[in-house]
C-alpha positions in Angstrom: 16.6 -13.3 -5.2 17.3 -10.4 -7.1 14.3 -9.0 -10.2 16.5 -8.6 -14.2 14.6 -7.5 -16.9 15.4 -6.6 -20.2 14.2 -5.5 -24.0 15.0 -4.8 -27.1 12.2 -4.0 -29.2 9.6 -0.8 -30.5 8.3 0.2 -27.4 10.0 2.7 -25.5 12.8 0.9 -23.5 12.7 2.8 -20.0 9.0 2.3 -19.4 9.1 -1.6 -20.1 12.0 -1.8 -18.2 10.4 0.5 -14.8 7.3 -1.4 -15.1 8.8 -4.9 -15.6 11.4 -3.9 -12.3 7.8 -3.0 -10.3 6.5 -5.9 -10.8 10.2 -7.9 -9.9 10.5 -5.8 -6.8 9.1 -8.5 -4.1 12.2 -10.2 -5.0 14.9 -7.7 -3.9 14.8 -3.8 -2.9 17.6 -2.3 -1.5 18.2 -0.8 -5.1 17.7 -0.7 -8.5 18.8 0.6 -11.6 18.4 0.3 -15.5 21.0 0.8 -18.3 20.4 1.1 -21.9 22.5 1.7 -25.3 21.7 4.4 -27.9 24.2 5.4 -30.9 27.1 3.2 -29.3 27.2 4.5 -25.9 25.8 3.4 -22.8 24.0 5.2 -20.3 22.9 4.6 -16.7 20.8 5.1 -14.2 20.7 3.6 -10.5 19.4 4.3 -6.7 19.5 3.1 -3.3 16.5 2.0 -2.0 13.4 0.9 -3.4 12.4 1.4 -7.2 10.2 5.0 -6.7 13.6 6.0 -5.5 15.1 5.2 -9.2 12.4 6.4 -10.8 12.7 9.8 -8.9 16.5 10.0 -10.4 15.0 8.6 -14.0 12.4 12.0 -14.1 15.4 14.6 -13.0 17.7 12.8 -15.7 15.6 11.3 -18.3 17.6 8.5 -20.1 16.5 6.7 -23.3 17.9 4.2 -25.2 17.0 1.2 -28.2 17.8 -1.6 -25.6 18.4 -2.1 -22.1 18.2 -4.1 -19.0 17.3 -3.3 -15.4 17.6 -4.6 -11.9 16.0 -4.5 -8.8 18.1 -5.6 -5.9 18.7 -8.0 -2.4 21.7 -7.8 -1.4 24.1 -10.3 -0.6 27.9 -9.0 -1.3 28.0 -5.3 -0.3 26.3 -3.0 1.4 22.9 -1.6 0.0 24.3 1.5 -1.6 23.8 3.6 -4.8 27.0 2.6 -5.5 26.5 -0.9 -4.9 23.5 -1.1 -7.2 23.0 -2.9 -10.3 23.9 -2.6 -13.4 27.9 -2.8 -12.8 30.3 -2.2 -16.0 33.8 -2.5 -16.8 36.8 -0.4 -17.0 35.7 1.3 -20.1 31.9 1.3 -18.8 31.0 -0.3 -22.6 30.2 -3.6 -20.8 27.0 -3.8 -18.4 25.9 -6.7 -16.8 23.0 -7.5 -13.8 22.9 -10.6 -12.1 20.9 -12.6 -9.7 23.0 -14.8 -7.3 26.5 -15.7 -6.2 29.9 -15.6 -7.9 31.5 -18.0 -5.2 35.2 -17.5 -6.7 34.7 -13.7 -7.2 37.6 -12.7 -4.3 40.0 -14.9 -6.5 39.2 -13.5 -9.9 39.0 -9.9 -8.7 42.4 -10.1 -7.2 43.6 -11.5 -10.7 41.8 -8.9 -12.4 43.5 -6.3 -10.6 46.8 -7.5 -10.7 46.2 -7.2 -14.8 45.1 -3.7 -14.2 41.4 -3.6 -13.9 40.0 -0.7 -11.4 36.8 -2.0 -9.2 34.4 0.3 -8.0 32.3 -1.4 -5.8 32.2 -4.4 -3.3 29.9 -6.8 -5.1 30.7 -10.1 -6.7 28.9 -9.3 -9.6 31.6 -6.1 -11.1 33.9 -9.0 -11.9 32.0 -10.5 -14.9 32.1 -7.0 -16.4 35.2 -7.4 -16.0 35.9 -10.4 -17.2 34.1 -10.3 -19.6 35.9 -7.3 -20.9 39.5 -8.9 -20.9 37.7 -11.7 -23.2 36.3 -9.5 -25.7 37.6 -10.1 -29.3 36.2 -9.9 -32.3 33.8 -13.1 -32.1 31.0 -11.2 -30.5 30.1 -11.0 -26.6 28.2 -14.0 -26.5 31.9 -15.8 -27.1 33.7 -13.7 -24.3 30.7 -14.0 -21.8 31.3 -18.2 -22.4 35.0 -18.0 -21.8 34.1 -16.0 -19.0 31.6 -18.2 -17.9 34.2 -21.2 -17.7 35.8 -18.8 -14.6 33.2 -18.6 -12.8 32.1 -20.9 -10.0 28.7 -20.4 -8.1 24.8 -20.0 -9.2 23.6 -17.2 -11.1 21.9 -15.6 -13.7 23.4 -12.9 -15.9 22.3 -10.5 -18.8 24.7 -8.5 -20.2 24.9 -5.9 -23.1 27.5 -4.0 -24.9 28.3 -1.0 -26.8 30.7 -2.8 -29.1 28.5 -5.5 -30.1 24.9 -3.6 -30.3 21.3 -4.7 -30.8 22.1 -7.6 -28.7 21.2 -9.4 -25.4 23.0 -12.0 -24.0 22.2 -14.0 -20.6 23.0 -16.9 -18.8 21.2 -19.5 -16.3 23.3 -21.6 -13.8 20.9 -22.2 -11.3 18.5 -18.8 -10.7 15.5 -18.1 -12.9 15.9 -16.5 -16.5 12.6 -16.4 -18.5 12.8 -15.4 -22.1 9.5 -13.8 -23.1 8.4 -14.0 -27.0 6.9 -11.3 -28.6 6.0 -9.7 -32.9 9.1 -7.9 -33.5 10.6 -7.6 -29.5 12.2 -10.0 -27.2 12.0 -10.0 -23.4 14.1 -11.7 -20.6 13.5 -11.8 -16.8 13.5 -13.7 -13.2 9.7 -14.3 -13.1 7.0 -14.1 -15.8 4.6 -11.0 -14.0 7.7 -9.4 -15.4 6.6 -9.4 -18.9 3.1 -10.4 -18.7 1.5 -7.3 -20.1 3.5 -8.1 -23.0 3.5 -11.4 -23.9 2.3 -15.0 -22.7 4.5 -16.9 -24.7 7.9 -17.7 -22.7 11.0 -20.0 -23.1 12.4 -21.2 -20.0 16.1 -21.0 -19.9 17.7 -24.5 -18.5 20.9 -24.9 -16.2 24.2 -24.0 -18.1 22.2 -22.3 -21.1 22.7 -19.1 -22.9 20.3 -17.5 -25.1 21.5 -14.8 -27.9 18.2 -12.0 -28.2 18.5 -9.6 -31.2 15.6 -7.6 -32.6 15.2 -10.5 -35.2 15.0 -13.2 -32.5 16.6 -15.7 -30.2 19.4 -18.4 -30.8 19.6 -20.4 -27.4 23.0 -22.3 -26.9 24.6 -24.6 -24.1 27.5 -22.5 -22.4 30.0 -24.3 -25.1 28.0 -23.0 -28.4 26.0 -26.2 -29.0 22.5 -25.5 -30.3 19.7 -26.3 -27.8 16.2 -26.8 -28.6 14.0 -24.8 -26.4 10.0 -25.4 -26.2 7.6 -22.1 -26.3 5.0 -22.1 -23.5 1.8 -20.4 -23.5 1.5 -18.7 -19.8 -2.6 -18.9 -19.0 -1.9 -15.9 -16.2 -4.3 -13.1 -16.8 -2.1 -9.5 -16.6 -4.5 -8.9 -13.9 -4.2 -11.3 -11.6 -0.6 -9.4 -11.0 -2.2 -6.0 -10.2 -3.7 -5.1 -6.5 -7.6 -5.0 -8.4 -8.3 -2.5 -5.6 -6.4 -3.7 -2.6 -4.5 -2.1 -0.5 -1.8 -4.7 -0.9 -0.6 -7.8 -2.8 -1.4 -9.7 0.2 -4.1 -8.8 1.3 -5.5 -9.3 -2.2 -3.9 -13.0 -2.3 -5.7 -13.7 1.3 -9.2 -13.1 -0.4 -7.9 -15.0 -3.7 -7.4 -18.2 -1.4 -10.9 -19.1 -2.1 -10.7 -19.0 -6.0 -7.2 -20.3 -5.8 -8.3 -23.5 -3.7 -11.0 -23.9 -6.1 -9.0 -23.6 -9.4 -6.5 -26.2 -7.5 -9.3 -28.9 -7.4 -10.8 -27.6 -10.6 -10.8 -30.9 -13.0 -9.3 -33.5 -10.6 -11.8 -35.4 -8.9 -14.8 -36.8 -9.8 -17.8 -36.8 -6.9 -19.8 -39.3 -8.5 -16.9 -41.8 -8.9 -14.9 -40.2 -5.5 -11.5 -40.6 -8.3 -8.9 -38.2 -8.0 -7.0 -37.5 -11.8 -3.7 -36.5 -11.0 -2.3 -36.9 -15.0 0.6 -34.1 -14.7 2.2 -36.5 -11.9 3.0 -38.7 -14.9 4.6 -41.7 -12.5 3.5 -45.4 -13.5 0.3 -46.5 -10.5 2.7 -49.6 -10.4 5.5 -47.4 -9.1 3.7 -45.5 -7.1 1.7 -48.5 -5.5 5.5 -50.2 -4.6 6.8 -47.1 -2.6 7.3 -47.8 0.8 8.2 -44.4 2.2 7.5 -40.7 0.9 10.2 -37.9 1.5 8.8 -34.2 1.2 11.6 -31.5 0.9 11.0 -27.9 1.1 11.6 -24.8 3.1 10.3 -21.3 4.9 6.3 -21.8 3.9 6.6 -24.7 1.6 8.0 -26.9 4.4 5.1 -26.2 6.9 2.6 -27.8 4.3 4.6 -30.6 4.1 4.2 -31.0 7.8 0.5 -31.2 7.3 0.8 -33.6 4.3 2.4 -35.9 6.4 -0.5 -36.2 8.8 -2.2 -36.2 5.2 -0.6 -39.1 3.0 0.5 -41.3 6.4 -3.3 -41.4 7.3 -4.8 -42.1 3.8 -2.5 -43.8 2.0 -0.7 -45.4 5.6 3.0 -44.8 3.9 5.9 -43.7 6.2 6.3 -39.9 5.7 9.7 -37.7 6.6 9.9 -33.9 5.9 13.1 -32.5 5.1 14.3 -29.1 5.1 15.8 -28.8 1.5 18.9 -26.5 3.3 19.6 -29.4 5.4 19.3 -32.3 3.9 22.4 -33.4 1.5 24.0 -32.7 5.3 22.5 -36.0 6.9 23.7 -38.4 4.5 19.5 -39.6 4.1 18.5 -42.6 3.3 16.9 -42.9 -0.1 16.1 -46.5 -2.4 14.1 -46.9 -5.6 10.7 -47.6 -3.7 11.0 -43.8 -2.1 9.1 -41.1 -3.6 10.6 -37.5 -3.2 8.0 -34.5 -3.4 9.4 -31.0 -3.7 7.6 -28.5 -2.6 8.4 -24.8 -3.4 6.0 -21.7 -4.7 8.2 -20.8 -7.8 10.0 -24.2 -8.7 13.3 -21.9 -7.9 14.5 -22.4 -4.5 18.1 -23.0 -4.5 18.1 -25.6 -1.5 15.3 -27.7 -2.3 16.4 -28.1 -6.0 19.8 -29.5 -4.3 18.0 -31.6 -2.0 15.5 -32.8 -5.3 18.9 -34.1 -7.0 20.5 -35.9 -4.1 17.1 -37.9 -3.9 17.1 -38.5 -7.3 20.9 -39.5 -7.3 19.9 -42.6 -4.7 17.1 -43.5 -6.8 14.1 -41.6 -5.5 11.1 -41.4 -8.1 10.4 -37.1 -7.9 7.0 -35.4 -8.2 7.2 -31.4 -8.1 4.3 -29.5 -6.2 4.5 -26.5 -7.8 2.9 -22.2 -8.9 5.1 -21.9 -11.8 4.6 -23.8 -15.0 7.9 -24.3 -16.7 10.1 -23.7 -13.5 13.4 -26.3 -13.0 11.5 -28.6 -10.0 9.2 -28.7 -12.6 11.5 -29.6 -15.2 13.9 -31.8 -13.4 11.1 -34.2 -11.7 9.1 -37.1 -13.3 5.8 -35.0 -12.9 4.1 -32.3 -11.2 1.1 -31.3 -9.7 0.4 -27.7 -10.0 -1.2 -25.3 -7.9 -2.9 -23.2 -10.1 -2.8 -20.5 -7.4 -1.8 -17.6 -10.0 1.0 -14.7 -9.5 1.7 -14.7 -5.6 3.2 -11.1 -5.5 3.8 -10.9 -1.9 6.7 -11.7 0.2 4.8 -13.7 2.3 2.9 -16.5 1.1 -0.4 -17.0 1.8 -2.8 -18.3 -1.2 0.2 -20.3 -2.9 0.2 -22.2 1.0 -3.2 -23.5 1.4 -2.9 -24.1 -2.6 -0.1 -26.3 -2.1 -1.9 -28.2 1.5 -4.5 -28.6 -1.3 -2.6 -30.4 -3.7 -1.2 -32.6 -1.0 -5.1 -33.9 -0.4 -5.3 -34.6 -3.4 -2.1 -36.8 -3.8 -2.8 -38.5 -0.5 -5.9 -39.3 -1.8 -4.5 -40.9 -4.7 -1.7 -42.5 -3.2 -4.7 -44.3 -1.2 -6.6 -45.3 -3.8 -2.9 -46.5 -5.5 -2.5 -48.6 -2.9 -5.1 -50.0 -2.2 -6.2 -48.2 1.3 -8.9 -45.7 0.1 -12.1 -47.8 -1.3 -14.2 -45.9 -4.1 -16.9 -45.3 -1.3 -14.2 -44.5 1.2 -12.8 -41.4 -1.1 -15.9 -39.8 -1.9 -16.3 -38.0 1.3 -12.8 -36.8 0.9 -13.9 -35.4 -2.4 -16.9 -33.9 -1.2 -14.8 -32.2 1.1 -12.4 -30.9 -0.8 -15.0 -29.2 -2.9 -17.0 -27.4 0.4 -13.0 -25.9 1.2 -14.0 -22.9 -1.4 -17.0 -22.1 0.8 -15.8 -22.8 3.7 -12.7 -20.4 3.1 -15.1 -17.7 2.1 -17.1 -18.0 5.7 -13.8 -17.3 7.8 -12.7 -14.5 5.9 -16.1 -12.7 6.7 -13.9 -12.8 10.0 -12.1 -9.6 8.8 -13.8 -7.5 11.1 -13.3 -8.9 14.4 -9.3 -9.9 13.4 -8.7 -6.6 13.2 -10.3 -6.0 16.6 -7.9 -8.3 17.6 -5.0 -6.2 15.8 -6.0 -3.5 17.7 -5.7 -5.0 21.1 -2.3 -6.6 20.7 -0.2 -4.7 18.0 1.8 -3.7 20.5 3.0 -6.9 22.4 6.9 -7.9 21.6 6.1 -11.7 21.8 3.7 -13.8 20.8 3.1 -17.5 21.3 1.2 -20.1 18.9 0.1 -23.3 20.1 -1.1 -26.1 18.1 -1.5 -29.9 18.2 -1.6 -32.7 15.7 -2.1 -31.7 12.2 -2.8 -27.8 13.6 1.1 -28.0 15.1 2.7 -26.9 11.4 0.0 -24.3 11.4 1.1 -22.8 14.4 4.3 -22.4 12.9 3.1 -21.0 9.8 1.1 -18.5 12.0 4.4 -17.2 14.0 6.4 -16.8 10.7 3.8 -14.9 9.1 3.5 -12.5 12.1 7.6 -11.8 12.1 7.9 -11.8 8.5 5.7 -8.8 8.1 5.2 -7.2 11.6 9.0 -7.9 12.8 7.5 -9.1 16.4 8.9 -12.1 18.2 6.7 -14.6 17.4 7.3 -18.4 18.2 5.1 -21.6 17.4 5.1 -25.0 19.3 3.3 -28.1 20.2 0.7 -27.3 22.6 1.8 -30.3 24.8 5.5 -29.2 25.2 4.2 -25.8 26.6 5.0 -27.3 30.3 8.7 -28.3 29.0 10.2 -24.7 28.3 7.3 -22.2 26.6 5.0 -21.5 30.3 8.4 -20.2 32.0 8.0 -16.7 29.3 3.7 -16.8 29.9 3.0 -13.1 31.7 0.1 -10.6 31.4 2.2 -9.1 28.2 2.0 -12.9 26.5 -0.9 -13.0 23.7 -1.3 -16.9 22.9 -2.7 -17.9 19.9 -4.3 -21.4 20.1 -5.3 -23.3 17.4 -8.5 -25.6 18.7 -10.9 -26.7 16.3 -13.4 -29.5 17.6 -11.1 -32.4 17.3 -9.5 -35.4 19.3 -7.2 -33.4 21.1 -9.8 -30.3 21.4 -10.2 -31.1 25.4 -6.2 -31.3 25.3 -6.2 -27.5 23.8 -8.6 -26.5 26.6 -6.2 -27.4 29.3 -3.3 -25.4 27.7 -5.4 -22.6 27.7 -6.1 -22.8 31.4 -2.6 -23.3 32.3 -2.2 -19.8 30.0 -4.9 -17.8 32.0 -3.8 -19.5 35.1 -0.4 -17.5 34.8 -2.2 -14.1 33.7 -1.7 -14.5 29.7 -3.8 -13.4 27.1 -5.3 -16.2 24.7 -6.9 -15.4 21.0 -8.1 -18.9 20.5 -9.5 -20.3 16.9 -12.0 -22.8 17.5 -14.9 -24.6 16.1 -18.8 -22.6 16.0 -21.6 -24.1 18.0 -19.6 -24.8 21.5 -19.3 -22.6 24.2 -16.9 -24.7 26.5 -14.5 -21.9 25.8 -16.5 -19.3 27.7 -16.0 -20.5 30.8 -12.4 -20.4 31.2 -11.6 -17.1 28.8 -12.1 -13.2 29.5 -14.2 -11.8 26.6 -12.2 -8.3 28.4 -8.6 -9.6 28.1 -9.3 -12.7 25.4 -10.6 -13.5 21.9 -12.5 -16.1 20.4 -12.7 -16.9 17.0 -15.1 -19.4 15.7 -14.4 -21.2 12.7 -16.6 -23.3 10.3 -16.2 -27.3 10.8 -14.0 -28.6 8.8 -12.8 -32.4 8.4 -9.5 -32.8 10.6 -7.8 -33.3 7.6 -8.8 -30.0 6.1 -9.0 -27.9 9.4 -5.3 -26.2 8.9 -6.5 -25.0 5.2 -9.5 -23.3 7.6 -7.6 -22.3 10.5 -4.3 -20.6 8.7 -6.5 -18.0 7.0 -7.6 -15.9 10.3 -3.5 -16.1 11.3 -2.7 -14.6 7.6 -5.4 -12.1 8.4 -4.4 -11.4 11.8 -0.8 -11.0 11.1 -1.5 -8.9 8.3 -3.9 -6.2 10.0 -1.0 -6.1 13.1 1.8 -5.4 10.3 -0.4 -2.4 9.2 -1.5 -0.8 12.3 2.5 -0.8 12.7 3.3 0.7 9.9 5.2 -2.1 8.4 5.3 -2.7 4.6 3.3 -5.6 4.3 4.5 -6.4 0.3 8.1 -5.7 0.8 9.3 -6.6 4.1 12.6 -6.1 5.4 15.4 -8.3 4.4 13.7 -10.8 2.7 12.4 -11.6 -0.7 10.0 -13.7 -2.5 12.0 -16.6 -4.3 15.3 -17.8 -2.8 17.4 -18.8 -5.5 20.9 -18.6 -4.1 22.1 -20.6 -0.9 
C-alpha cells in the first residue's frame, strides 16, 4: 500500500525524493516524510496528511542531504499522525528505515526490545526494524544486521533502510510488496512502482521474494536474504514520463477515462489478424496442447480485477464452452478448491502486486494448475511467478479507482477466450473473424460514448445528492453493475449497491422510494425486454431510473419521465463486448457526482491503489 522512494546520486536528493513521493501518493496519504544523510548525521523531515502538507514543513525547514529515502503513507498499525509517519529510527536516530506492509510478529519483538532497553516512540510495526536492526549492527556493514534482522521478522514487507554509520549506502528488502530498483549513469533509484522514477530512468530491476539489493553510488549488488548472489535481469520500461502526468486534466481519472480508447486499442495492437480472424497470444507462453486438454478455467482476482473476471466467464464459457469459476483471491485458500493438472488459473490484478491474489496464484499452482497472469505492470511477481502473461498495455493507471486498466483487462479476456476457442477446437477460422472485427471497432465505439460527457454530468447534477443508489444488470451486464456501484462509493462515498436485475423482487424493491436513483444497464439484447420490466416495477413504486440502453429504439419512452428519468443511448455493441461500452458512462457518471461533492477523486479516502499486504 504504502509509496518508498529513494536515491543516492548527483541530483539534488530532496527534489527526487518529493517528486518520486507525488507520483507514489495514490498508494497511501495519511502522511509522509523523507530522510536523508549529509556529513554522518541524519536529518528528517515528516507530516500528517497528504504530501503538500510535508512539503509545506520541507520550505520552512529546508533539509538537504547526499542520499535519502522518502515515504508516503496508508496506514495500518497506528493512528495517522505526524508522529506516526514514516521514516522511523532507532534509539540513537542513526538508523532510518520506511516500509510498505506488515511486521506480523512486531508486538513480540517490541516487547523483547524493550525489555533490552530500547525506547519506542510510536505505535507502528515498522519502529521495530530500526530497532532491530540497531542491536545487530557490528562492524560487517548494515546490509549484514538488516539480514539477521530479517530472520526475526515474520510478515510481508518491503523495507529500505539507511545509516549514518555505514554511509553512501542503500539497503532494501522484498518479502512480498513491490521494490523496483531503477538504473541510472552514475545514480541509483529504488521504489514501490516505476512512475516513481520514470523521469529518471527506464531501465529497472525487479526485486524478487526474499531478495536484498546493496545500492552505492558505484552500483547495485543484489543478494538472497542469506548473502548468496542473485542474478537479476535489466528491463527496459516503454512508459512515456507523460503518460504519468494529468496532460491537462483535471484529474488522473478523468484523464485515464478518455485514455480507455487508446488503451483498448494498444491492448489489441499486434494480436489478431482480420484477414486470418487468428488471435497471437505469444507472451502466454503455455503449450496449445495444454491448453487444448484443460477442462475447467479458474479466474482469481479482487476489488476491480474480479468484476472482469465475472464478464470473462460469460466470455471464455461461450467461445471456448470450458467450465469457468471466479474466485476472490482473499477467499480462496479458505475453501479448500478443487484444482488438477487440466485446470488453468488466470490472475487477474492491475499491478501484478496484490497480496491475496498472488496467495491464491500459488495454492493453484501447488495442486497443479497451469497459471497465465493478466497483467499493467511488466516485470511484476504474477508476472514472474506464472507460466505467461498477457499484458494490458493500458499504461500508468494513477488513480485509485480503476478505470482504463478495467476495460484493458475485459479486453484481454476476448482475446484469450478467443484463443482458447480456436485451441480447442470451438471457434472455426470464419467463426473468429467477426470476433476480431469487433474487437478492433471497441476503439471507436469507446470514443462515441464518451462524447456522452455532457449529458452524464446533467445526470450528476440531478442526483449528487441521493444517499443510495441502485444498479441493475443482467447476464454479462450483472458484473458491470457492480463495477458501476463500487466506482460510485469509492470516489463519491454514497451507498451504492449492484445486483441482478431479476433478484430485484427477492430483497432490493423493499428500499425502491422517490429518493432511489436506479441505474439499469439495458443494451438491446436477449434479456433487453426482461430490463424493461424492472424498470416498470421501479417507476411503479416512485423511483428514479438513469437507464443505459442501445440507440435507435424508443421502447424506453413510454414507460420513463424525461422530468424525473434519464436515458442514455449507447452505440451497439456485440453482447460480448457491451460491458466494455456500457462501464464507461458509469465511470463518467460516478466521477462527475464525486466532483460536484467535493470529493477527491485521485486520492479517495481510506483506500489506495495497489493492495500489497493482507
Amino acid at each position: 500500500m504504502c509509496g518508498i522512494v529513494g536515491y543516492i546520486g548527483r541530483k539534488d536528493v530532496v527534489s527526487v525524493l518529493v517528486e518520486g513521493l507525488r507520483k507514489l501518493e495514490y498508494r497511501g496519504y495519511d502522511s509522509a516524510g523523507v530522510a536523508l544523510v549529509r556529513n554522518g548525521e541524519v536529518d528528517l523531515r515528516r507530516s500528517a496528511g497528504k504530501l503538500s502538507n510535508l512539503e509545506t514543513v520541507i520550505h520552512a525547514q529546508p533539509i538537504s542531504g547526499d542520499y535519502g529515502v522518502g515515504h508516503t503513507r496508508w496506514a495500518t498499525h497506528g493512528r495517522p499522525t505526524e508522529e506516526n509517519a514514516h521514516p522511523h529510527r532507532d534509539c540513537s536516530g542513526r538508523i532510518v528505515v520506511v516500509h510498505n506492509g506488515i511486521i506480523e510478529n512486531y508486538l513480540d519483538l517490541k516487547h523483547e526490545l524493550q525489555r533490552q532497553g530500547h525506547r519506542f516512540v510510536t505505535e507502528t510495526d515498522t519502529e521495530i526494524v530500526a530497532h532491530l536492526v540497531e542491536r545487530e549492527m557490528k562492524d560487517d556493514g548494515l546490509e549484514n544486521a538488516v539480514r539477521r534482522a530479517l530472520m526475526l521478522m515474520r510478515g510481508l514487507f518491503a523495507l529500505v533502510l539507511i545509516s549514518a554509520d555505514d554511509p553512501e549506502k542503500i539497503v532494501t528488502v522484498r518479502n512480498g510488496p513491490p521494490i523496483v530498483v531503477g538504473l541510472g549513469d552514475g545514480e541509483f533509484f529504488v521504489a514501490s512502482d516505476i512512475p516513481a522514477i520514470l523521469n529518471h530512468t527506464r531501465d529497472v530491476v525487479f526485486l524478487g521474494d526474499e531478495e536484498m539489493a546493496v545500492i552505492t553510488k558505484t552500483g547495485v549488488a543484489f543478494t538472497d536474504f542469506f548473502g548468496r548472489p542473485v542474478s537479476k535481469a535489466t528491463q527496459r520500461v516503454l512508459w512515456d514520463p507523460i503518460m504519468a502526468e494529468k496532460a491537462g486534466y483535471k484529474h488522473f481519472m478523468l484523464k485515464e477515462i478518455f485514455e480507455q480508447p487508446t488503451a483498448v486499442r494498444e491492448t489489441i495492437l499486434g494480436r489478431v489478424s482480420q484477414d486470418s480472424g487468428r488471435v497471437f497470444l505469444e507472451e502466454m507462453k503455455i503449450p496449445d496442447e495444454r491448453l487444448a486438454a484443460i477442462d475447467r478455467v479458474t479466474i482469481l482476482a479482487c476489488g476491480t480485477s474480479w468484476h472482469a473476471g465475472l464478464v470473462g466467464k460469460f466470455m471464455i464459457e461461450q467461445l471456448a464452452r470450458v467450465p469457468v469459476e471466479v474466485d476472490y483471491g482473499s477467499e480462496y485458500r479458505y475453501r479448500n478448491p478443487i484444482v488438477g493438472a487440466n485446470t488453468l488459473a488466470v490472475v487477474i490484478t492491475q499491478s501484478g502486486e496484490t497480496a491475496d491474489t498472488l496467495a491464491a496464484l500459488r495454492e493453484a499452482k501447488t495442486d497443479g494448475a497451469a497459471s497465465i497472469a493478466i497483467c499493467n505492470v511488466v516485470g511484476s511477481m504474477a508476472t514472474r511467478e506464472t507460466e505467461g502473461t498477457i499484458y494490458t498495455h493500458a499504461g500508468p493507471e494513477i488513480g485509485v479507482a480503476s478505470t482504463k486498466a478495467f476495460t484493458s483487462q475485459l479486453v484481454a479476456l476476448y482475446l484469450l477466450a478467443v484463443r482458447l476457442g480456436q485451441i480447442r477446437g470451438t471457434l472455426t477460422v470464419e467463426q473468429s473473424r467477426p470476433h476480431v472485427d469487433a474487437l478492433l471497432q471497441l476503439p471507436q465505439l469507446l470514443e462515441q460514448v464518451l462524447r456522452l460527457a455532457p449529458q452524464i454530468e446533467e445526470v450528476a447534477a440531478r442526483f449528487q445528492n441521493r444517499t443510495d443508489f441502485l444498479y441493475l444488470g443482467r447476464g454479462i451486464n450483472y458484473p458491470i453493475a457492480l463495477e458501476g456501484a463500487l466506482k460510485l462509493k469509492e470516489i463519491s462515498y454514497i451507498h451504492a449497491e449492484g445486483y441482478p436485475a431479476g433478484e430485484m423482487k427477492h430483497g432490493p424493491i423493499a428500499l425502491i422510494d422517490e429518493q432511489l436513483p436506479v441505474v439499469t444497464i439495458a443494451p438491446h439484447d436477449t434479456v433487453f425486454e426482461k430490463m424493461i420490466g424492472n424498470m416498470q416495477e421501479v417507476k411503479a413504486r416512485g423511483g428514479s431510473v438513469i437507464a443505459l440502453t442501445t440507440r435507435g429504439d424508443d421502447k424506453l419512452s413510454s414507460i420513463l419521465d424525461r422530468t424525473r428519468d434519464f436515458v442514455l443511448e449507447l452505440p451497439p455493441a456485440p453482447a460480448l463486448l457491451a460491458p466494455i461500452v456500457t462501464v464507461v458512462p458509469l465511470q463518467l457518471l460516478a466521477y462527475d457526482i464525486a466532483v460536484r461533492r467535493g470529493c477527491d477523486v485521485d486520492q479517495p479516502r481510506n483506500l489506495a491503489k495497489s493492495v500489497t499486504v493482507e
